[in-house]
N, C-alpha and C positions, 0 to 999 in steps of 0.2 A: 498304427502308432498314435497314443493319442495325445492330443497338444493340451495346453497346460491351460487354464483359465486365467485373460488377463484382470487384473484389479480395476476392473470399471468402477467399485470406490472409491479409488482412489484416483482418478480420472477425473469425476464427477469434484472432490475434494478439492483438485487440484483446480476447475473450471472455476468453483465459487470463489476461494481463496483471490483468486485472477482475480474476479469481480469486483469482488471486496475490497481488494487492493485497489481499484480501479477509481470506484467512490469513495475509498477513502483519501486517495489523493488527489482527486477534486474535494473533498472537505477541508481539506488543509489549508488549502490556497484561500480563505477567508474563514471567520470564527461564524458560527453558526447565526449568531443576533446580527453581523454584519449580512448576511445572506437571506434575515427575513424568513428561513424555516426551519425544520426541524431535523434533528443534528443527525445526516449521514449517514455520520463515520458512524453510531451505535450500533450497528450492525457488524461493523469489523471489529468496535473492540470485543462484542459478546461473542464472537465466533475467537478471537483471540483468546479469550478469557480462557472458553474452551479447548483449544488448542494449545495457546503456549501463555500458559499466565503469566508468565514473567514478561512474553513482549507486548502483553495486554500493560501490564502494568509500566512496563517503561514507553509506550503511544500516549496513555494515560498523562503520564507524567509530563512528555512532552510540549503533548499538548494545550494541559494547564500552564504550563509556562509559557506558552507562545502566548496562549487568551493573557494572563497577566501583563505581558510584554505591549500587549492591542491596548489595555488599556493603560498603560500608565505611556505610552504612544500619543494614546489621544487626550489624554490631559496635560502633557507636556506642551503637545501643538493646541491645545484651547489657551492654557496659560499664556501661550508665544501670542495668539490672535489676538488674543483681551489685554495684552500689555502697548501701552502706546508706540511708537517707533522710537522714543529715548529710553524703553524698560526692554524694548526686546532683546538688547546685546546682551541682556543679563538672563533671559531663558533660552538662549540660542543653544549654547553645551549642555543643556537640558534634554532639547530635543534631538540634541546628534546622539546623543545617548542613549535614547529612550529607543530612535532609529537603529543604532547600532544591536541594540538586544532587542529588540521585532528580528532583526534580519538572521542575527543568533540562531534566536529559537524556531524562527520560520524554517530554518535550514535544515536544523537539527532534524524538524518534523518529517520535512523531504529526504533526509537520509537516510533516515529510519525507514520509510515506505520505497525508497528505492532498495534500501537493502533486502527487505521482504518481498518485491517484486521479484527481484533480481534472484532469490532462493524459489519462486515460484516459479523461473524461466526456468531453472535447473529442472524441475520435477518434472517439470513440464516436457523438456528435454526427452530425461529419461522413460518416463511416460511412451511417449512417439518412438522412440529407441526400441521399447519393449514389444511397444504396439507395431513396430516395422518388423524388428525379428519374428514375431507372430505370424507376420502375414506371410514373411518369405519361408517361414517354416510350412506351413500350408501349400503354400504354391508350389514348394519341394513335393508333399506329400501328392498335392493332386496329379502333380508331371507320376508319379509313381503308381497313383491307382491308373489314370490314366494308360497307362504302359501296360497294367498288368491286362486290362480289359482286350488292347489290342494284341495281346498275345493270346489268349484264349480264342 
C-alpha cells in the first residue's frame, strides 16, 4: 500500500512564514531609526509581497502610519519640553493626541501580525495533523508487513 508524499514545502513555507512573523513583530515594537539598524521587517514584507500582495500592502500601509504617528509623537513631546511651564498647558492636548494615534496605529500593526501569526498556527496545525496521520498510517502498514513476515 503505498502512502502518499507529505508537502515538505509546505512545511518548510509554513517554518519561514513563522519566522518572518517572528521578526517582524519584534520590528514593530520600534521604527527602524529608533532601533539604530536596518529595517527587519523587509524581509517579511518581500516574502508578503510574494505570497499575499494585498497583506504586503495593507503591513505596508500600516506601518507607515505608525512611523508617521512616531514622529509627529515626537515633535509634539519636543514642542511640550521647549515650551516654558506657563506655554505647556497649551501643547499638553497635543501630546495626548499625538499618544493617542502612536497607540492607534502601534496596535493596528500588532494585529495585523497577530492575525498572520494566528493563520500560521492554523497551517501549522494542519501541517502536524497531516504529518501525524502519516505516521500512524505507517505504523498501520508496518504492524501489517510485520504480520505478514511472521506468518511465513
Amino acid at each position: 500500500m503505498p502512502v502518499p508524499p507529505v508537502g515538505r514545502p509546505l512545511a518548510g513555507a509554513v517554518l519561514a512564514v513563522l519566522l518572518l512573523g517572528i521578526a517582524a513583530t519584534a520590528a514593530a515594537q520600534a521604527p527602524p531609526a529608533e532601533r539604530g539598524e536596518a529595517d527587519p521587517a523587509r524581509a517579511f514584507i518581500e516574502m508578503l509581497r510574494r505570497t499575499d500582495p494585498a497583506a504586503a500592502a495593507t503591513f505596508t500601509a500600516l506601518r507607515e502610519a505608525r512611523d508617521r504617528s512616531v514622529a509627529e509623537l515626537r515633535e509634539a513631546e519636543a514642542q511640550f519640553a521647549a515650551a516654558g511651564p506657563e506655554l505647556r498647558a497649551a501643547f499638553i492636548a497635543r501630546v495626548r493626541g499625538a499618544r493617542r494615534r502612536y497607540a492607534e496605529t502601534s496596535l493596528a500593526v500588532l494585529e495585523f501580525l497577530d492575525a498572520r501569526d494566528a493563520k500560521t498556527l492554523r497551517d501549522y496545525q494542519a501541517a502536524v495533523a497531516e504529518l501525524t496521520a502519516l505516521i500512524e498510517h505507517r505504523r498501520q502498514t508496518r504492524a501489517e508487513l510485520q504480520r505478514m513476515l511472521q506468518d511465513e
